[in-house]
C-alpha positions as a Markdown table, in Angstrom:
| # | Residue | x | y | z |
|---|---|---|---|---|
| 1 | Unk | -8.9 | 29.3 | 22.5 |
| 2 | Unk | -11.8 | 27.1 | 20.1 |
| 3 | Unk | -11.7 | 23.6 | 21.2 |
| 4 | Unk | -11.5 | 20.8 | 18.3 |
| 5 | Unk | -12.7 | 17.5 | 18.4 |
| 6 | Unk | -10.2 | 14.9 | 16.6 |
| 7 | Unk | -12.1 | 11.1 | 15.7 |
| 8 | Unk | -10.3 | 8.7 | 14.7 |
| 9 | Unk | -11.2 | 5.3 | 13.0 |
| 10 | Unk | -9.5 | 2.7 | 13.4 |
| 11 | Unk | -9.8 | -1.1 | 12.1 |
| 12 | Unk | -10.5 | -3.2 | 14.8 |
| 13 | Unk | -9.5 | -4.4 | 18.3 |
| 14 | Unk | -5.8 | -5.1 | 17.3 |
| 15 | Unk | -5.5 | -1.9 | 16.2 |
| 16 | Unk | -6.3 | -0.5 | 19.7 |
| 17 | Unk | -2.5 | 0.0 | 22.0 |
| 18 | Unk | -1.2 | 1.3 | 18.8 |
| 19 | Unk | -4.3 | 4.6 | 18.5 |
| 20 | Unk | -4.5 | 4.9 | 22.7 |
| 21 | Unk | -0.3 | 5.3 | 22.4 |
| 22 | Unk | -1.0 | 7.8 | 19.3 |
| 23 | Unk | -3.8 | 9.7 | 20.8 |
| 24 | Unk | -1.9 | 9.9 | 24.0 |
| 25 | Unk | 1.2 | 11.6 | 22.4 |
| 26 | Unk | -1.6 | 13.9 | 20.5 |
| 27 | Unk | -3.2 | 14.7 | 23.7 |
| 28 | Unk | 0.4 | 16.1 | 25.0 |
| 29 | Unk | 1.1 | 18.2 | 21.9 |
| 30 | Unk | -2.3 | 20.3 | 22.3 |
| 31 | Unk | -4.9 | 20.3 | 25.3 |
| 32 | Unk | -7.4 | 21.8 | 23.3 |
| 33 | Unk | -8.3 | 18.9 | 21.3 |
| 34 | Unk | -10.2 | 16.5 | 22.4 |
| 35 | Unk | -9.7 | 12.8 | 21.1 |
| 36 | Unk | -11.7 | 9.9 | 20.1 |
| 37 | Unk | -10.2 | 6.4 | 18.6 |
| 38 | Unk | -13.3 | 4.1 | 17.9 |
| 39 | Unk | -13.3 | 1.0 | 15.8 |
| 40 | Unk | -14.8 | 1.0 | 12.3 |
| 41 | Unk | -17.4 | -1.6 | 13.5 |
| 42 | Unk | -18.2 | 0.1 | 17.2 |
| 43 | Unk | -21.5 | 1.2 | 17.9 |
| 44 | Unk | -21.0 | 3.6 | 20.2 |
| 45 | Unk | -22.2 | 7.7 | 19.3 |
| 46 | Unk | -20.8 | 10.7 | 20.8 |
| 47 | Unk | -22.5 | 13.0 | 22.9 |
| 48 | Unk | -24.6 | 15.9 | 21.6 |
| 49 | Unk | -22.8 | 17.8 | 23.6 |
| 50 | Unk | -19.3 | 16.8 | 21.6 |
| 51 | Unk | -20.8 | 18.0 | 18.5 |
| 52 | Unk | -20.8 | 21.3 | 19.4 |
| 53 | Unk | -17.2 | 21.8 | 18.6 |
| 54 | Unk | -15.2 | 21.8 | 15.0 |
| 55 | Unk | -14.3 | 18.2 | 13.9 |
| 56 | Unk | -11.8 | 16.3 | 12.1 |
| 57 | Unk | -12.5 | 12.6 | 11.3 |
| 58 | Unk | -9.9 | 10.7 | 10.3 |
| 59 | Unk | -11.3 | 7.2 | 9.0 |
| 60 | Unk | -8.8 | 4.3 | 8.1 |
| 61 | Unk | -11.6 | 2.6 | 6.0 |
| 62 | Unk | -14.5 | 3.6 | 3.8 |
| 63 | Unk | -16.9 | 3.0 | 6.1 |
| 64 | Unk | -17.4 | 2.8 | 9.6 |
| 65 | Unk | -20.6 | 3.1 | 12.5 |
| 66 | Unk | -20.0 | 6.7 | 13.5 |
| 67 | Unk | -22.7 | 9.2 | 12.8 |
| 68 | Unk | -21.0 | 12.5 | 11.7 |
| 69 | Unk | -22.8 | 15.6 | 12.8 |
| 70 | Unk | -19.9 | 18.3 | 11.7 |
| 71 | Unk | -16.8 | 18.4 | 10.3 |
| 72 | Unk | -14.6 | 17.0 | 7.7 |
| 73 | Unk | -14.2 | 13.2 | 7.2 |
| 74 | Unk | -10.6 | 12.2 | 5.6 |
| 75 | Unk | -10.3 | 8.4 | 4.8 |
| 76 | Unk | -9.1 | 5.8 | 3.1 |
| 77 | Unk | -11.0 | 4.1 | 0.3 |
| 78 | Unk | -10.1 | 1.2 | -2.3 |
| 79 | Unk | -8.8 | 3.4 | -5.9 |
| 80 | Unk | -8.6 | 0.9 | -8.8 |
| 81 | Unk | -5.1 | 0.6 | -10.4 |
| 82 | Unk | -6.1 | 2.2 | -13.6 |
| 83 | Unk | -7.2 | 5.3 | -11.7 |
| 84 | Unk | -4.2 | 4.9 | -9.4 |
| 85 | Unk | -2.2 | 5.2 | -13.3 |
| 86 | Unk | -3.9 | 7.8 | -14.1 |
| 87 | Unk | -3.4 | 10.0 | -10.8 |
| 88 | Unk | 0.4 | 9.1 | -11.0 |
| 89 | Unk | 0.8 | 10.2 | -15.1 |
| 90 | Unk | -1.2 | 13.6 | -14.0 |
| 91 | Unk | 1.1 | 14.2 | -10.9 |
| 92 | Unk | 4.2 | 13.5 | -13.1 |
| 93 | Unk | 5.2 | 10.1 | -11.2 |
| 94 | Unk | 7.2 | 7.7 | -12.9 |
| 95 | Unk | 4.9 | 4.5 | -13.6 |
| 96 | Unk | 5.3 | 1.7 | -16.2 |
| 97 | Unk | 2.8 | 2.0 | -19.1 |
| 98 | Unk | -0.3 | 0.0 | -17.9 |
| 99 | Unk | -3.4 | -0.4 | -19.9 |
| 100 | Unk | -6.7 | -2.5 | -19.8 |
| 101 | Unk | -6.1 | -5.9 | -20.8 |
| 102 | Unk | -7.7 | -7.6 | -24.0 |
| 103 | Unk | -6.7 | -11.1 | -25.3 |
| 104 | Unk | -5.3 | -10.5 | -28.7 |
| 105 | Unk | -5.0 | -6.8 | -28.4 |
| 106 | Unk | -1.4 | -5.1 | -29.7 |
| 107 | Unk | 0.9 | -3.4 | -27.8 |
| 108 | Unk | 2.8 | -0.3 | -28.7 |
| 109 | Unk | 6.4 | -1.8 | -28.9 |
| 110 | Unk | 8.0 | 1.9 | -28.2 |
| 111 | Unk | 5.8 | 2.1 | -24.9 |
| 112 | Unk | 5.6 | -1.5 | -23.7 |
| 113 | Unk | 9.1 | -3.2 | -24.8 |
| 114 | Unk | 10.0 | -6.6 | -25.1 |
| 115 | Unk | 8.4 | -7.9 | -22.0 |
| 116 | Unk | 5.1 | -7.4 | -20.2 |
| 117 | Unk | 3.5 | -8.6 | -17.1 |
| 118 | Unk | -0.4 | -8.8 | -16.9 |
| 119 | Unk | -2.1 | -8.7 | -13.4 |
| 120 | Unk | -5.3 | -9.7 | -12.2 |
| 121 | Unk | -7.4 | -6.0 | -11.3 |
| 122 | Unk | -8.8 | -8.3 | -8.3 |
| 123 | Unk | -7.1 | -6.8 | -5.2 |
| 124 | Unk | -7.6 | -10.5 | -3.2 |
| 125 | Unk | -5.3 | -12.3 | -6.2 |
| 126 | Unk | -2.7 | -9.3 | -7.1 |
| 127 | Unk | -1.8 | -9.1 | -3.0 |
| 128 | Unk | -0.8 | -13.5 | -2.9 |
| 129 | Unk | 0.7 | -12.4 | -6.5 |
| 130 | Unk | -1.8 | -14.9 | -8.0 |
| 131 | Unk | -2.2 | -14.8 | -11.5 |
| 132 | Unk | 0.5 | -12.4 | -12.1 |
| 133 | Unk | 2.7 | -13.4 | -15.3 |
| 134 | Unk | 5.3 | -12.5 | -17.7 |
| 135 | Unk | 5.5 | -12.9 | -21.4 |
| 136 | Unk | 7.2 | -11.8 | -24.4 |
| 137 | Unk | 5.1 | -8.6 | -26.0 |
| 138 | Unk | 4.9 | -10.1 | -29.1 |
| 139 | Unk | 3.8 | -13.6 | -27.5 |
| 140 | Unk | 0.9 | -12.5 | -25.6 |
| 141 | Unk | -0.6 | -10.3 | -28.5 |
| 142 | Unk | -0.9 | -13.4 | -30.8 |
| 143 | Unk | -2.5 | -15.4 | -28.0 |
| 144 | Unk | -6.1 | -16.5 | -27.9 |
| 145 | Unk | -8.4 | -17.4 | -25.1 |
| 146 | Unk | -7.6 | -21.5 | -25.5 |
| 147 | Unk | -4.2 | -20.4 | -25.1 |
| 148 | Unk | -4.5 | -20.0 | -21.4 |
| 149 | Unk | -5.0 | -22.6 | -18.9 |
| 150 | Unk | -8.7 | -24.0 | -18.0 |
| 151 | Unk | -7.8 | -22.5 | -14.5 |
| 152 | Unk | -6.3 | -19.2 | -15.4 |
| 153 | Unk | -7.5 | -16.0 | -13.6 |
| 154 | Unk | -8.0 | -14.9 | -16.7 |
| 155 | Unk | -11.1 | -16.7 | -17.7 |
| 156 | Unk | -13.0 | -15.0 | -14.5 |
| 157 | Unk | -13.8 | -12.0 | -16.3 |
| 158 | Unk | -13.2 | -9.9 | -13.6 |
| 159 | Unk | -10.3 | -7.3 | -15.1 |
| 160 | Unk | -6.7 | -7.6 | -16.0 |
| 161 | Unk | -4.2 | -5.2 | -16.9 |
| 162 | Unk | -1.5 | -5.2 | -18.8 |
| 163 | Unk | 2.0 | -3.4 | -17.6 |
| 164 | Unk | 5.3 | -2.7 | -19.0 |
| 165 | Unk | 8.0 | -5.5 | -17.5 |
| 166 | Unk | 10.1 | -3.5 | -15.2 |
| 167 | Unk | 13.4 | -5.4 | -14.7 |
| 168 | Unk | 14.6 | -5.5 | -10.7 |
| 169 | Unk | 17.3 | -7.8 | -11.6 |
| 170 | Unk | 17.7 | -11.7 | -10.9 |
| 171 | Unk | 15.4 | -12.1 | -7.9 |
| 172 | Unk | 12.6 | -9.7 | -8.2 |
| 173 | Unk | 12.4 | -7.1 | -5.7 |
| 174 | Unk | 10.4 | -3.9 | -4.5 |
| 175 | Unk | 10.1 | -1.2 | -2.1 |
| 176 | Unk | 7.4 | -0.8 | 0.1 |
| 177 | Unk | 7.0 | 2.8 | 1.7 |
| 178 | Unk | 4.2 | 4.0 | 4.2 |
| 179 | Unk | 2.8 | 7.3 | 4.5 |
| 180 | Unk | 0.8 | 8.8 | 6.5 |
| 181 | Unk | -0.6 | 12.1 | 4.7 |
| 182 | Unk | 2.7 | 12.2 | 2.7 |
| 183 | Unk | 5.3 | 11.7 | 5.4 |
| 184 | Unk | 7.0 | 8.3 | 5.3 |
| 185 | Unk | 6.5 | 6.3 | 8.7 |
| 186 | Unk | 8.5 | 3.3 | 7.4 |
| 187 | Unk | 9.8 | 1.2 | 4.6 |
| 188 | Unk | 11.5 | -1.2 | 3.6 |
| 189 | Unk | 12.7 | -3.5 | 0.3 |
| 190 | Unk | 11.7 | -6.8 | -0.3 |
| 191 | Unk | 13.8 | -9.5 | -2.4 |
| 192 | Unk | 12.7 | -13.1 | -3.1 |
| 193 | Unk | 15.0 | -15.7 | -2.5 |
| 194 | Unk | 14.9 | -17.4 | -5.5 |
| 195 | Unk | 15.8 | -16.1 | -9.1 |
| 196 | Unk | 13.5 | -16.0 | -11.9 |
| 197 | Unk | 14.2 | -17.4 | -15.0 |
| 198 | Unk | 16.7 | -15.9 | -17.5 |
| 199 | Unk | 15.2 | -13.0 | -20.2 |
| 200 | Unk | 16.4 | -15.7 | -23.1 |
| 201 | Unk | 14.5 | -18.6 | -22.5 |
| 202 | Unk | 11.6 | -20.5 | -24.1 |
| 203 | Unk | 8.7 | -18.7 | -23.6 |
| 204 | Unk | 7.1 | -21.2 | -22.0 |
| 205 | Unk | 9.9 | -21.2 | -18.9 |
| 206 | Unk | 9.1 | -17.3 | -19.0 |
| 207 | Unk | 5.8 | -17.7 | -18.6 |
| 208 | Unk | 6.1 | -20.3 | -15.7 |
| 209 | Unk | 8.8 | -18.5 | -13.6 |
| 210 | Unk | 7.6 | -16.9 | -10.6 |
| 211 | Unk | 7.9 | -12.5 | -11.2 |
| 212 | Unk | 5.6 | -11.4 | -8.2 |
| 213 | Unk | 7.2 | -10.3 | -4.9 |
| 214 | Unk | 4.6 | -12.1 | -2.8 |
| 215 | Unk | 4.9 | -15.3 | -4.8 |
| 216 | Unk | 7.8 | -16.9 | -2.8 |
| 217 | Unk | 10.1 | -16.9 | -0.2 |
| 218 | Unk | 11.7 | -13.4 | 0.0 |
| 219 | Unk | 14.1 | -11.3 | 2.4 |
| 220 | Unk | 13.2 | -8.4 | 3.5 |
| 221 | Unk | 15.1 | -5.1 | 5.5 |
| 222 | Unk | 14.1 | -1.9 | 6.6 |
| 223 | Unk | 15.7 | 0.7 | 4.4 |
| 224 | Unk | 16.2 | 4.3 | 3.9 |
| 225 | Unk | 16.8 | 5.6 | -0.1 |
| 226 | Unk | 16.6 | 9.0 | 0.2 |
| 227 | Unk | 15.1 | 9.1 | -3.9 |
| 228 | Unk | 12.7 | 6.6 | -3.4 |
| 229 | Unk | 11.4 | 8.4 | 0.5 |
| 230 | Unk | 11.3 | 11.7 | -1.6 |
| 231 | Unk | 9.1 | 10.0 | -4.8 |
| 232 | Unk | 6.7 | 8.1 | -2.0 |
| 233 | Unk | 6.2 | 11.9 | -0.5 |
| 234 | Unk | 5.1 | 13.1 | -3.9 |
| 235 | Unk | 3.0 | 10.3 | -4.3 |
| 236 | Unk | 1.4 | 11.1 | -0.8 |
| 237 | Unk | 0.6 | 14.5 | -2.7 |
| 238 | Unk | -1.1 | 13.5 | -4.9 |
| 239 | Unk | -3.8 | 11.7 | -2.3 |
| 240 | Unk | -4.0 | 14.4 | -0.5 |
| 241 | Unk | -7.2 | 13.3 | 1.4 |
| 242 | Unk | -6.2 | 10.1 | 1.9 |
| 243 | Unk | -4.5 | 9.5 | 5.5 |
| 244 | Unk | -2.5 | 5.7 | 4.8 |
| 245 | Unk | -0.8 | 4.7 | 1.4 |
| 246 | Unk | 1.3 | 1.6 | 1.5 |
| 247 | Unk | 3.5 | 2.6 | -1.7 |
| 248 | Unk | 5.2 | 0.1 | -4.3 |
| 249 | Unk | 8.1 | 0.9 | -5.7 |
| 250 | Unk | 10.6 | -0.5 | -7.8 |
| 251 | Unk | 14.4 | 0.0 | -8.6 |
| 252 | Unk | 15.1 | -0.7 | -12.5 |
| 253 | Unk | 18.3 | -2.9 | -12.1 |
| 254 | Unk | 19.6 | -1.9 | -15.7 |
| 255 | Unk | 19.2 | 2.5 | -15.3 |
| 256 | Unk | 18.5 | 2.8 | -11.7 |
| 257 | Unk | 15.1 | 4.5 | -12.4 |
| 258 | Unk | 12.6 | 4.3 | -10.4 |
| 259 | Unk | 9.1 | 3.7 | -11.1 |
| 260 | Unk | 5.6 | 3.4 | -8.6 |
| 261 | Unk | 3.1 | 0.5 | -9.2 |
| 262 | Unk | 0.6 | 1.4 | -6.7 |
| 263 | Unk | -0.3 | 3.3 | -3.7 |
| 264 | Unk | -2.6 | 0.7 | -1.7 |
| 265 | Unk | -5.4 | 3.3 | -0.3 |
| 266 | Unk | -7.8 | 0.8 | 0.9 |
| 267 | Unk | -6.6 | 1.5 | 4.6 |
| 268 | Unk | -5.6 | -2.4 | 5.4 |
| 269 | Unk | -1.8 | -1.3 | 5.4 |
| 270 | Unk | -1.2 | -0.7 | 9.1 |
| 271 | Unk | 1.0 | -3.2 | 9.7 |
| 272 | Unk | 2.4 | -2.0 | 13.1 |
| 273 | Unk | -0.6 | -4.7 | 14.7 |
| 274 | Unk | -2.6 | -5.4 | 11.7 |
| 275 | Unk | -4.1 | -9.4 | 10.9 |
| 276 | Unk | -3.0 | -8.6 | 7.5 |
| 277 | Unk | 0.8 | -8.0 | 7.7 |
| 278 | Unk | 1.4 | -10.7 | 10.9 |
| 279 | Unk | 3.2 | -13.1 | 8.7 |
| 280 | Unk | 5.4 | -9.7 | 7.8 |
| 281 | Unk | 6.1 | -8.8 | 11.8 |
| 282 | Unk | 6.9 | -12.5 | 12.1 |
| 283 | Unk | 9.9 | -12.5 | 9.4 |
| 284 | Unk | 11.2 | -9.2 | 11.1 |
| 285 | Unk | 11.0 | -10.4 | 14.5 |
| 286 | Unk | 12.3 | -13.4 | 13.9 |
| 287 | Unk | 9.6 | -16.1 | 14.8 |
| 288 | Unk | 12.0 | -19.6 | 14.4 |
| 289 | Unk | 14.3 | -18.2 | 17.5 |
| 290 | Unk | 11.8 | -15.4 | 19.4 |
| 291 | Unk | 8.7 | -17.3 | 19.0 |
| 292 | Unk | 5.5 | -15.5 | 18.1 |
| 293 | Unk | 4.5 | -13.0 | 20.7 |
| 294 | Unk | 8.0 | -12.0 | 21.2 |
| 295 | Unk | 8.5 | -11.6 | 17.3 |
| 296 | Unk | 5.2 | -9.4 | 17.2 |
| 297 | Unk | 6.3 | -7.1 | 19.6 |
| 298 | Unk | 10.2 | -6.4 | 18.3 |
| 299 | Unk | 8.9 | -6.1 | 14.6 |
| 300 | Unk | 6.3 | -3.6 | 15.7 |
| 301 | Unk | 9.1 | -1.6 | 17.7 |
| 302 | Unk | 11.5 | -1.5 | 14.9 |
| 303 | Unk | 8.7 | 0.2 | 12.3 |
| 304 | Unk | 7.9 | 2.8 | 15.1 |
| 305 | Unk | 11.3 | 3.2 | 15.6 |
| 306 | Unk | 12.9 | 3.6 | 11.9 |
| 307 | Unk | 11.5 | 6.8 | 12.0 |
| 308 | Unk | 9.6 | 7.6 | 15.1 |
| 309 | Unk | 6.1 | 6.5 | 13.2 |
| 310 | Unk | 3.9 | 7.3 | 16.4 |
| 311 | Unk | 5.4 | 10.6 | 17.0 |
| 312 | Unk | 5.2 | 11.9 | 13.1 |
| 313 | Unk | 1.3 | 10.7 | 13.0 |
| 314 | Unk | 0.4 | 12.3 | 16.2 |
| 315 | Unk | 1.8 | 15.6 | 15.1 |
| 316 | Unk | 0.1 | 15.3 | 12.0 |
| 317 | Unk | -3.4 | 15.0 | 13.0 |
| 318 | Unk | -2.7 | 17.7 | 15.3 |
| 319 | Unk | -1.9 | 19.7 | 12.5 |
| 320 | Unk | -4.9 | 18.7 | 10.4 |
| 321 | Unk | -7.0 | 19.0 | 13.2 |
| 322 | Unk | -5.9 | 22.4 | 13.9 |
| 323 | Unk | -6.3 | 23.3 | 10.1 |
| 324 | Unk | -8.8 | 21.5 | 8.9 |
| 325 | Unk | -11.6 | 20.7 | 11.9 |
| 326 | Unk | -15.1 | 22.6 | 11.3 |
């Protein structure tokens, strides 16, 4: 039988226990492949003599160290949220109607409703829900540059979008789904703990009142909705190449619908050990009673264990190594 070579890169030391326990439980499913879990940043080069086989790379980043002799590299890479809108209205995903933002541009009332949100296209403001804000449609359109704060995101020129005000209810809330080449390893909802302002006030209590998940306290659960696991697998299809998506979805309190704000393909979504999602593992473990360490480690066993995350990704680069390695 051909022996395959399956390299994967990871994003850094912390990342490490998690790909040795993965590779381990790939090792066990199929002999024949041999397995490499480097660091985006490492130096080190295979052999020649590994290059001699078919090879599946499978990078959690954009770029990385490693030079590839053979095979087919599948990674992750940062999609602006335009395209993102654009991939998700091809593949038939519900989305809310997002466009480009321009100060005093109008709306289409029919698409875009009574309320809108506009969001920073910055990745670094958007993820501490920084400059995230709702207003009235018609509010916003007659709205001029002085209008905004000296210190508004706005002013940086870097992007801003415009989205239809999806409604999760009282205290904003979302999902949060991870997929690993479209099968869901865990999820769960988030819900911040205090309400945002009611839809009939001044405008200018709208426009204060915090909207964005990550812009306060919040609780958060691991959940299972079988309609939103089966809309974050078709949204997994239509990435096909892409191996982690950390999927956003949200619940419309008045209809139930359910509609995807973004797929988060830049690769930084590993949250089992990653920097990024430590003040996550800490709220699940419960830091105030477990402490730290002890929190790390039980928050990081109950997203392996929601749905066996370890187990699913090991047979699934078995099965795109087998399919897919040249």
């Amino acid at each position: 039988m051909t022996k395959r070579n399956l390299i994967i890169i990871h994003r850094g030391r912390e990342y490490e226990q998690d790909f040795k326990e993965i590779a381990q439980k790939a090792a066990a499913l199929d002999k024949k492949i041999t397995i490499y879990a480097l660091s985006t940043h490492s130096s080190a080069q295979l052999p020649p003599s590994a290059w001699l086989w078919p090879t599946l790379v499978v990078a959690f980043g954009s770029k990385f160290s490693l030079q590839v002799r053979r095979g087919v590299v599948l990674r992750n890479l940062p999609i602006e949220k335009l395209v993102q809108y654009k991939i998700f209205l091809n593949a038939g995903i519900p989305t809310p109607p997002t466009e480009d933002f321009k100060i005093g541009m109008m709306l289409d009332p029919f698409l875009f409703g009574e309320f809108v949100l506009i969001k920073p296209m910055e990745l670094s403001l958007t993820s501490k829900g920084i400059g995230i804000q709702l207003f009235r449609r018609q509010r916003l359109e007659q709205m001029k540059p002085k209008d905004f704060p000296p210190d508004h995101p706005i002013h940086l020129n870097q992007g801003y979008l415009v989205q239809r005000f999806v409604d999760t209810g009282p205290n904003p809330s979302f999902h949060r789904i991870e997929t690993f080449f479209g099968k869901v390893i865990y999820s769960w909802h988030s819900t911040l703990q205090f309400p945002r302002c009611p839809l009939d006030a001044a405008d200018e209590e709208i426009e204060r009142t915090i909207i964005a998940s990550q812009g306060g306290e919040k609780d958060r659960a691991l959940v299972k909705e079988l309609d939103i696991l089966a809309l974050a697998e078709k949204v997994g299809a239509a990435f096909p190449d892409i191996p982690l998506l950390a999927i956003d979805v949200l619940r419309e309190e008045g209809t139930g619908k359910l509609y995807v704000l973004e797929c988060n393909p830049g690769g930084n979504t590993w949250h089992f050990s990653s920097k990024i999602g430590e003040k996550l593992r800490l709220g699940f473990g419960n830091a105030q009673v477990n402490g730290p360490q002890r929190a790390n480690q039980i928050a990081r066993r109950m997203f392996m264990e929601q749905y066996g995350a370890f187990d699913i990704v090991a047979r699934t680069l078995v099965e795109k190594t087998n399919r897919l390695a040249s």
